[in-house]
Legacy VTK file of the C-alpha trace (Angstrom):
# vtk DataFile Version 3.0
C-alpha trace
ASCII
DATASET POLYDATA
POINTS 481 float
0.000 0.000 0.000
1.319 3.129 -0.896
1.713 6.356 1.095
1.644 9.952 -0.453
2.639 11.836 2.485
6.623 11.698 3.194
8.095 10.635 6.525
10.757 12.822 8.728
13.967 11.330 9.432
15.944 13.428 12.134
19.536 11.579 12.663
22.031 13.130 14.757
25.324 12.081 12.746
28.711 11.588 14.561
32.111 10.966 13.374
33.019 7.374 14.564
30.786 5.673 11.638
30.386 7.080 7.850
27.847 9.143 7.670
26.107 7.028 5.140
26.318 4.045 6.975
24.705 6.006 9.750
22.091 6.585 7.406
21.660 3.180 6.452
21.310 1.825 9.792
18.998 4.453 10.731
16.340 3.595 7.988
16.508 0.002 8.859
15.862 0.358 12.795
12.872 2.527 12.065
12.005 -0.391 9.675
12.413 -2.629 12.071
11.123 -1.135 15.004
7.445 -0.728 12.719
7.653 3.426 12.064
8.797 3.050 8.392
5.663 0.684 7.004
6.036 -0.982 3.770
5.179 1.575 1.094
6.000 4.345 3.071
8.127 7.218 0.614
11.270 8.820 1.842
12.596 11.612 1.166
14.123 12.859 -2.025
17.739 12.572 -1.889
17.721 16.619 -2.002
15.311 17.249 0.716
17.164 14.512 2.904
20.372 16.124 2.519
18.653 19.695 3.228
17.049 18.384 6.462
20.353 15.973 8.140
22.961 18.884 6.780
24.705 16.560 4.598
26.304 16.375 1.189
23.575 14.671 -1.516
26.288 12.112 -2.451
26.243 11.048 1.343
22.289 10.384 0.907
22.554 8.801 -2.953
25.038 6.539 -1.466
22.964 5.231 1.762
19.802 4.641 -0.670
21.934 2.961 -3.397
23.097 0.584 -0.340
19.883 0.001 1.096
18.056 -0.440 -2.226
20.805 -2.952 -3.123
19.727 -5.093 0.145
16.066 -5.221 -0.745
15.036 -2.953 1.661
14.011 -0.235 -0.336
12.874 0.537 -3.826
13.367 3.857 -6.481
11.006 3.892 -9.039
10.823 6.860 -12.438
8.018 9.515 -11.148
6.905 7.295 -7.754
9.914 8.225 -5.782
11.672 6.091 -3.213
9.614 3.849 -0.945
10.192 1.546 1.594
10.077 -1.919 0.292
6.439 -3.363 -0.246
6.775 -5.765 0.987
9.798 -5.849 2.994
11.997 -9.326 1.952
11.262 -11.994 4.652
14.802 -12.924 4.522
15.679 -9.483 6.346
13.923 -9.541 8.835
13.705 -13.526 9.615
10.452 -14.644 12.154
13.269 -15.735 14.803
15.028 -12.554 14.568
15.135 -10.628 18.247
13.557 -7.585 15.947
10.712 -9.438 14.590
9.796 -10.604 18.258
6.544 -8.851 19.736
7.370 -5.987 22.031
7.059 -6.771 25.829
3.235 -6.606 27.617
2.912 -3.753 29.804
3.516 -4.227 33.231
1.773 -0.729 33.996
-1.988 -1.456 35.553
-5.089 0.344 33.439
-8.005 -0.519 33.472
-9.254 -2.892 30.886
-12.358 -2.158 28.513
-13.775 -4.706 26.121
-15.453 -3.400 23.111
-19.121 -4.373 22.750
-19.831 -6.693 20.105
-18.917 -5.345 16.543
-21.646 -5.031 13.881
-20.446 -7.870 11.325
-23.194 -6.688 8.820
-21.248 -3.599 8.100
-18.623 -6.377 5.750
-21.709 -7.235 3.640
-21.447 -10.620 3.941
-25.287 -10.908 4.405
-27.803 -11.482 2.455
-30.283 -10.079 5.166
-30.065 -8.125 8.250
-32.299 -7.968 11.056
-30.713 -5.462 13.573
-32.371 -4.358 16.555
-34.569 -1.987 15.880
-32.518 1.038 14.267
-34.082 3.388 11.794
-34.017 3.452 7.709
-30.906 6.150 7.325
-32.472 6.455 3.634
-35.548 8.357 4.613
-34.342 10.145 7.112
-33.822 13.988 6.918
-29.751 13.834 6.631
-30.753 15.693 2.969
-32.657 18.954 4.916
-30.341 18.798 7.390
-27.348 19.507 5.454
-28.725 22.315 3.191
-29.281 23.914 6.422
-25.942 23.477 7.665
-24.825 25.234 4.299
-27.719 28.074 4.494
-26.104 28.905 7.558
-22.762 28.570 6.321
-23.372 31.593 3.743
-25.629 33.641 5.945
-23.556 36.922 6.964
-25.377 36.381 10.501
-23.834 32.801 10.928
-21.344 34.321 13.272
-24.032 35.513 15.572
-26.003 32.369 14.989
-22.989 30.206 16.090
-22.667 32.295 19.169
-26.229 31.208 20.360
-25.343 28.645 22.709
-24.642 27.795 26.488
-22.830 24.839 28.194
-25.965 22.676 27.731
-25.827 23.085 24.103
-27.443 25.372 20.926
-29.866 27.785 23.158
-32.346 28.074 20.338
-31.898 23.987 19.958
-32.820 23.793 23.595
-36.531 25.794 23.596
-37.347 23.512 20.380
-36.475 20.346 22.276
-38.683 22.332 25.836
-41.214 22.868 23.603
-41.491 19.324 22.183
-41.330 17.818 26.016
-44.079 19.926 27.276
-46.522 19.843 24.011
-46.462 16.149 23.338
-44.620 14.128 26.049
-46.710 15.710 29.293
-43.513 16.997 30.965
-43.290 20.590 32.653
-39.850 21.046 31.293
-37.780 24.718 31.293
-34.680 24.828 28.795
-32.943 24.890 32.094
-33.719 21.064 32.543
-32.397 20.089 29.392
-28.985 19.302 28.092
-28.410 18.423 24.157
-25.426 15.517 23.703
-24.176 14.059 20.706
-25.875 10.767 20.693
-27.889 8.241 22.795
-25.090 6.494 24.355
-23.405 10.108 25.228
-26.567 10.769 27.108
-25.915 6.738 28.930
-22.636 7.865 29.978
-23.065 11.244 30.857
-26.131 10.392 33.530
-23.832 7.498 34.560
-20.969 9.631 35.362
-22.661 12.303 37.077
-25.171 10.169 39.377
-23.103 6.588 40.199
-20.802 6.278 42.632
-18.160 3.519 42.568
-19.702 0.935 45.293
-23.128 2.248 44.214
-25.979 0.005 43.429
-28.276 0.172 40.212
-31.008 -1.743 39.379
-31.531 -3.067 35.362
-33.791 -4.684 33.519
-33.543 -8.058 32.625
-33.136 -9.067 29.633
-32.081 -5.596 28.752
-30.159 -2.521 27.086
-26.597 -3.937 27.848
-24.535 -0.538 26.477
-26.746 1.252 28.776
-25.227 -1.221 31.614
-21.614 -1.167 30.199
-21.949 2.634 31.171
-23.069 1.638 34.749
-20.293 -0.769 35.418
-17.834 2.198 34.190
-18.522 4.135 37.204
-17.954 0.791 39.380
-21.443 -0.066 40.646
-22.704 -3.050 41.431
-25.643 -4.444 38.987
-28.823 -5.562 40.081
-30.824 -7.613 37.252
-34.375 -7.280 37.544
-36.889 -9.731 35.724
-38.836 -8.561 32.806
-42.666 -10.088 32.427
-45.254 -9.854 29.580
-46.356 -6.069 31.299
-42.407 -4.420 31.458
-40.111 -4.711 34.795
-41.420 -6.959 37.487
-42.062 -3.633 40.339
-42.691 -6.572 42.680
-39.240 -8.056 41.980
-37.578 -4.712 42.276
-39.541 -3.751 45.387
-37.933 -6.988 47.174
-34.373 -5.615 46.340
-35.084 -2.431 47.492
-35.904 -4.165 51.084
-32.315 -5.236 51.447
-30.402 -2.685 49.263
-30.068 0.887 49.167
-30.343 1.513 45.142
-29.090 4.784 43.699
-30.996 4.100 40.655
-33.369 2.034 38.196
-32.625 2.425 34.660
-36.114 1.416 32.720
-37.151 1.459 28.925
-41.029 1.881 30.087
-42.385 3.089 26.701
-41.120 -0.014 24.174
-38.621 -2.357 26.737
-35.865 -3.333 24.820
-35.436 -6.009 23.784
-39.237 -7.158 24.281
-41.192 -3.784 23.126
-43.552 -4.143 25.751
-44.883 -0.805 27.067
-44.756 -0.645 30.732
-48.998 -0.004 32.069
-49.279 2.942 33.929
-50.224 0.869 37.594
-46.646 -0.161 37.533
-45.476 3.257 36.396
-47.182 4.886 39.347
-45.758 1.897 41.982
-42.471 2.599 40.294
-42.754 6.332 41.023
-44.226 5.137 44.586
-40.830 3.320 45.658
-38.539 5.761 43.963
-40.171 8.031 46.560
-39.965 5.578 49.977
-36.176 4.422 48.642
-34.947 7.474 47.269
-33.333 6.417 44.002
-33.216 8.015 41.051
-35.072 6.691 37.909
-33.245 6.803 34.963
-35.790 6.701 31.804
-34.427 5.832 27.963
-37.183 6.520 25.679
-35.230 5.852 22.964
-37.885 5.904 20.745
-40.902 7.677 21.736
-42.087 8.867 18.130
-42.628 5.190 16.662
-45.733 4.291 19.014
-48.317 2.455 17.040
-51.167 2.189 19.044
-54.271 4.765 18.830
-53.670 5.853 22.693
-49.862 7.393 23.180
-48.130 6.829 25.973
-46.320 9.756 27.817
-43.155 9.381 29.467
-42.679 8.683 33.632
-40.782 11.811 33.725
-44.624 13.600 32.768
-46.063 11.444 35.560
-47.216 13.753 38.807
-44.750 13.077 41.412
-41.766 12.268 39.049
-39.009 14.517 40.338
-36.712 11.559 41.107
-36.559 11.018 37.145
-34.009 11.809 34.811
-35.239 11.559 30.745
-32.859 10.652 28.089
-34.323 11.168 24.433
-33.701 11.744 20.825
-33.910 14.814 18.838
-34.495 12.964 15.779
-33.808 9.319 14.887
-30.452 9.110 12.269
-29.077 12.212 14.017
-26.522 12.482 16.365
-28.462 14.381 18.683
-30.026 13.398 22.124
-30.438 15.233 25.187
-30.979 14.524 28.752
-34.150 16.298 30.928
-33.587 16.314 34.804
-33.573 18.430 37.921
-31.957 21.958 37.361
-28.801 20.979 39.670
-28.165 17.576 38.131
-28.496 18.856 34.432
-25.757 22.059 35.530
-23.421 19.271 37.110
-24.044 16.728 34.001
-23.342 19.951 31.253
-20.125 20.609 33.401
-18.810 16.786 32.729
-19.720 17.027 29.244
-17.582 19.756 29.135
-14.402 17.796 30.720
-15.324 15.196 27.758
-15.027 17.476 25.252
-15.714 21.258 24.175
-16.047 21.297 20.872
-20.194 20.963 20.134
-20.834 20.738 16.461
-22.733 24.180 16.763
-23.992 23.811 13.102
-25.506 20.687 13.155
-27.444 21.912 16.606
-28.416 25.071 14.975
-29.121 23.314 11.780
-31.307 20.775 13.860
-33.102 23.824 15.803
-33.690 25.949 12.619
-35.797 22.566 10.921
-37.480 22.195 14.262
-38.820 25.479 13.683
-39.500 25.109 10.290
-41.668 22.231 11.118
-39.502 19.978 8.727
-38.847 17.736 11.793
-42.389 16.860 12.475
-43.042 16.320 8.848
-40.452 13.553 8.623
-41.364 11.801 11.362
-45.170 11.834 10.437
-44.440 10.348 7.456
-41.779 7.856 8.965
-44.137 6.908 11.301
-46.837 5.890 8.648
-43.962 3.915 6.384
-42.925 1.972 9.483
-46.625 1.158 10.718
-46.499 -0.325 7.525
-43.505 -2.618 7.655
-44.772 -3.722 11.130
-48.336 -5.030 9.254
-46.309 -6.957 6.817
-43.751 -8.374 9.215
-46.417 -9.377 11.700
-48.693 -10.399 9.026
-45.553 -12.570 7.454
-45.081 -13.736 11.258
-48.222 -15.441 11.718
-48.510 -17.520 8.627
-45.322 -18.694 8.314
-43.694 -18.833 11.874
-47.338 -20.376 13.294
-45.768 -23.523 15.498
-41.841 -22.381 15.039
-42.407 -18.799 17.527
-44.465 -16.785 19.541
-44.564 -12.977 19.475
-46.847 -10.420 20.363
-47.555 -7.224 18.161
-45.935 -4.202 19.898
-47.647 -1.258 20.104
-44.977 0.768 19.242
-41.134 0.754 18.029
-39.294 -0.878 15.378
-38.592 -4.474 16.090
-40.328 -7.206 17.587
-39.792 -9.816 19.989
-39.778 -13.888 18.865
-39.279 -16.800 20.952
-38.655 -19.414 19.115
-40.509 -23.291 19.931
-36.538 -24.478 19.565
-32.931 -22.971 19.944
-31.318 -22.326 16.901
-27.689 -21.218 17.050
-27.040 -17.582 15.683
-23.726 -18.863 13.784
-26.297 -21.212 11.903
-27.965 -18.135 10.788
-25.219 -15.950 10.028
-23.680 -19.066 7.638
-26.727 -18.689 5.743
-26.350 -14.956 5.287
-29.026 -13.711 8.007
-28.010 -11.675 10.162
-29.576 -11.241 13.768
-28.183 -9.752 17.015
-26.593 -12.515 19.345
-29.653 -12.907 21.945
-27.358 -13.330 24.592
-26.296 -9.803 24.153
-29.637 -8.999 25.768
-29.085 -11.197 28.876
-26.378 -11.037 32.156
-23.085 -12.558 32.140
-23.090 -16.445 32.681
-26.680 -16.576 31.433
-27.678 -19.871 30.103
-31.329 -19.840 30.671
-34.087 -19.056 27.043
-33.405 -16.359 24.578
-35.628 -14.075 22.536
-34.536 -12.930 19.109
-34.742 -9.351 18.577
-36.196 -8.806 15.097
-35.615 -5.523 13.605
-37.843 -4.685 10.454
-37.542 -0.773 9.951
-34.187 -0.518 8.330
-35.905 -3.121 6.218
-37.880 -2.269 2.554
-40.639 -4.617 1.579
-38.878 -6.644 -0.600
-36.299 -7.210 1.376
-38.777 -8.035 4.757
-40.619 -10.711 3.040
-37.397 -12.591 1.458
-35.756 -12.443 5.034
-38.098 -13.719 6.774
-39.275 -16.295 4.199
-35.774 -17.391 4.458
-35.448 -17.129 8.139
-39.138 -19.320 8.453
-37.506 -22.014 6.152
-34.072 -22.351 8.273
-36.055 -22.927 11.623
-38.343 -25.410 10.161
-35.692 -27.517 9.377
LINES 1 482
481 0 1 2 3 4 5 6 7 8 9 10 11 12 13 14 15 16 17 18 19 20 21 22 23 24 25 26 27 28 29 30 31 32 33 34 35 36 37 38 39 40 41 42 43 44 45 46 47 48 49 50 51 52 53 54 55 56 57 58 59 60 61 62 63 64 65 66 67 68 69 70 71 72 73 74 75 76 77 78 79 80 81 82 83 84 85 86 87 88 89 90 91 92 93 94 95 96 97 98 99 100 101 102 103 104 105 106 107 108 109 110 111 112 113 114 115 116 117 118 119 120 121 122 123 124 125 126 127 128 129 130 131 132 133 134 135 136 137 138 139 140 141 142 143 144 145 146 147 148 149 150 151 152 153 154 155 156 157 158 159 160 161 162 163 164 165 166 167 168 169 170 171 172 173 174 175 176 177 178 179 180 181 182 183 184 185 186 187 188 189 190 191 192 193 194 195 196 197 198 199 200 201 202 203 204 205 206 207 208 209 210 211 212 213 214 215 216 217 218 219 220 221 222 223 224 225 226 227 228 229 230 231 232 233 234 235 236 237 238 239 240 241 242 243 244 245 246 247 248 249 250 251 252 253 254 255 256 257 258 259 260 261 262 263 264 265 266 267 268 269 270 271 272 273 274 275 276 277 278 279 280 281 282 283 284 285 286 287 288 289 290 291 292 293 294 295 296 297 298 299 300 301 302 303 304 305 306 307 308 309 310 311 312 313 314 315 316 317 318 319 320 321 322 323 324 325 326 327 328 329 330 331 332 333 334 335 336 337 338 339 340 341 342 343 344 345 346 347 348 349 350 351 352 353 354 355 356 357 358 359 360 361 362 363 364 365 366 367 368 369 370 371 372 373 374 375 376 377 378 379 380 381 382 383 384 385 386 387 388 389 390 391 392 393 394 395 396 397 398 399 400 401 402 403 404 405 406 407 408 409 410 411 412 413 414 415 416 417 418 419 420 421 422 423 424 425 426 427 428 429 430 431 432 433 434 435 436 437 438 439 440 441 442 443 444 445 446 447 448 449 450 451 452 453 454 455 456 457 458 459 460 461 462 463 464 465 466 467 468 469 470 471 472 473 474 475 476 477 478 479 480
């Protein structure tokens, strides 16, 4: 592989050792030592001379040397590059410089990544994810021209200037507006602070509430990046069972008996991974023991606007008596916008950590975001999302209970974009992925060490029509087999 840009060599010379042996030797260290890569282009002989303060000869002869030993190569209008690839025969696998370099013996703490997303290769014919949006119809298109109105607007300056530590001020009244008009909150911009994304918003409520030694309660199966965030801060995980109605209150009211919680972390409106919508008894019981145990409630509505049924559902945090809730939503789905909704002094203190993390807000995609808010352009698209993913859900369900009838069960969800199977018999998700479907690992859903039954997490929004009834027709005809 070739590079374009040209390395620096800096080489203090010394008298004991011709220069362009010096030279030589140098080259092949930083060869060695995994600097130089294969392809990599030196210097011109010139501009190698001009930067060591040597004669040019000195430089033609080290190259002429080193290009005789294989290790690197001139060629008319490309340059001189190090050898691609480098002769095996100079630098032998037994050789002390081929060996790998010693393992720290420095503590850090250790962080596994979460499980990579093996559809991005394309190796599948199919992919059910978990429930994300279609990136083709979302407004990425409106979006961008608005970045670029602003960009040529003489007042972009000022408009750029219209923010505070909790993010785009104009941004912030959209998103106020949007809480108290259709989610039932009583929300001031004060109570809100924009992020750059969903699991910004996990991590920034994590850092600012848990304590290390702290104790939060999840739900079980459940939103595992959201727990990853938890176990960050060094609490202590509390799995609570998840029924047919949402999290089992009962279950969680036990464990509140015998431990003092700092906090419940709940998906109420569509649970992930089973889309059930949490009834508002529990909500209010919920509410009821935040208040006698004194824990915080930490609600993900991660997506609110996809709710299918004719009655909506409003948030907790809307809920009389809900002060011990903090909110975490989306500005739009496909955008790398959320924000977080809590009590004034916890939203100043969570602002001030996402500060620490980094202060550099992309102002123009907040004020872009604010300006189609106030347009209205925001509303439109998710109207008209919502009606082309009501859709998809009638087919998939529709697919569902013809051809899975004896092979799974699954309720219709009333809202959100994927839908929860269990199958009448394991299958193995390797099984699947060999025959080019992809689904989420089911485990992914469930604690450490679990062993116990799985859901599958079926994703159809990302999904056209076409594409919805091949999958599944294909997916039916694996788990009959």
């Amino acid at each position: 592989m070739k590079h374009h840009s040209q390395v620096h060599l800096q080489l203090s010379v010394n008298s004991e050792v011709p220069i362009y042996q010096q030279i030589k030797s140098y080259i092949i260290n930083e060869i060695k030592r995994g600097r130089l890569l294969p392809g990599a282009q030196l210097p011109g002989s010139r501009v190698l001379a001009q930067q060591l303060r040597v004669n040019r000869n000195t430089v033609i002869l080290a190259y002429e040397h080193l290009a005789a030993d294989g290790w690197i190569a001139t060629q008319y209008k490309s340059g001189t590059r190090i050898s691609d690839p480098i002769p095996q025969e100079l630098v032998p696998p037994g050789s002390p410089e081929a060996a790998p370099k010693p393992v720290l013996d420095i503590s850090f703490r250790q962080f596994d990544p979460p499980q990579p997303l093996p559809y991005n290769n394309g190796t599948f014919d199919i992919v059910f994810d978990d429930g994300q949006p279609d990136g083709r119809i979302s407004p990425i298109p409106e979006l961008t021209r608005e970045v670029r109105k602003i960009l040529h607007q003489q007042t972009s300056k000022s408009h750029l200037k219209n923010y505070n530590e909790r993010g785009n001020e104009q941004l912030l009244q959209e998103i106020n507006l949007v809480l108290n008009n259709d989610r039932g909150l009583a929300a001031v911009p004060e109570n809100i602070c924009v992020t750059h994304g969903h699991q910004d918003s996990l991590f920034l409520v994590a850092q600012t509430l848990i304590f290390p030694g702290d104790h939060v309660a999840v739900e079980h199966p459940g939103y595992q990046p959201a727990w990853d965030a938890f176990r960050l801060t060094g609490a202590h995980l509390h799995y609570i069972p998840v029924d047919e109605y949402g999290i089992d209150v009962e279950a969680l009211a036990v464990v509140c008996q015998h431990t003092s919680l700092k906090a419940v972390y709940i998906t109420p409106h569509h649970q992930y991974p089973t889309t059930t919508t949490l009834p508002a008894a529990r909500r209010q019981q919920l509410l009821s023991l935040s208040e006698q145990y004194h824990f915080m409630i930490i609600e993900d509505d991660y997506d609110h606007n996809y709710h299918f049924d004719a009655q909506p559902v409003l948030p907790v945090a809307g809920m009389p008596h809900a002060d011990n809730v903090v909110y975490i939503g989306s500005v739009a789905p496909s955008i790398p916008l959320s924000f977080v909704y809590g009590p004034v002094e916890f939203i100043h203190s969570l602002a001030s950590c996402q500060m620490v993390v980094s202060q550099q807000r992309d102002r123009l995609l907040e004020q872009g975001m604010a300006n189609l808010m106030a347009e209205g352009e925001i509303r439109k698209y998710l109207q008209q999302s919502h009606a082309i993913y009501k859709k998809r859900l009638a087919l998939t369900t529709g697919i569902l209970e013809v051809n899975f009838n004896g092979i799974a069960d699954f309720t219709i969800p009333k809202g959100g974009l994927a839908i929860w199977m269990q199958l009448h018999q394991a299958v193995e998700v390797s099984q699947l992925h060999a025959a080019g479907i992809y689904i989420v690992n089911p485990y992914s859903f469930y604690a450490p060490h679990y062993t116990g039954q799985t859901g599958l997490r079926l994703g159809f929004a990302s999904l056209e029509e076409n594409a919805i009834v091949k999958g599944l027709d294909k997916l039916a005809k694996i788990l009959q087999k």
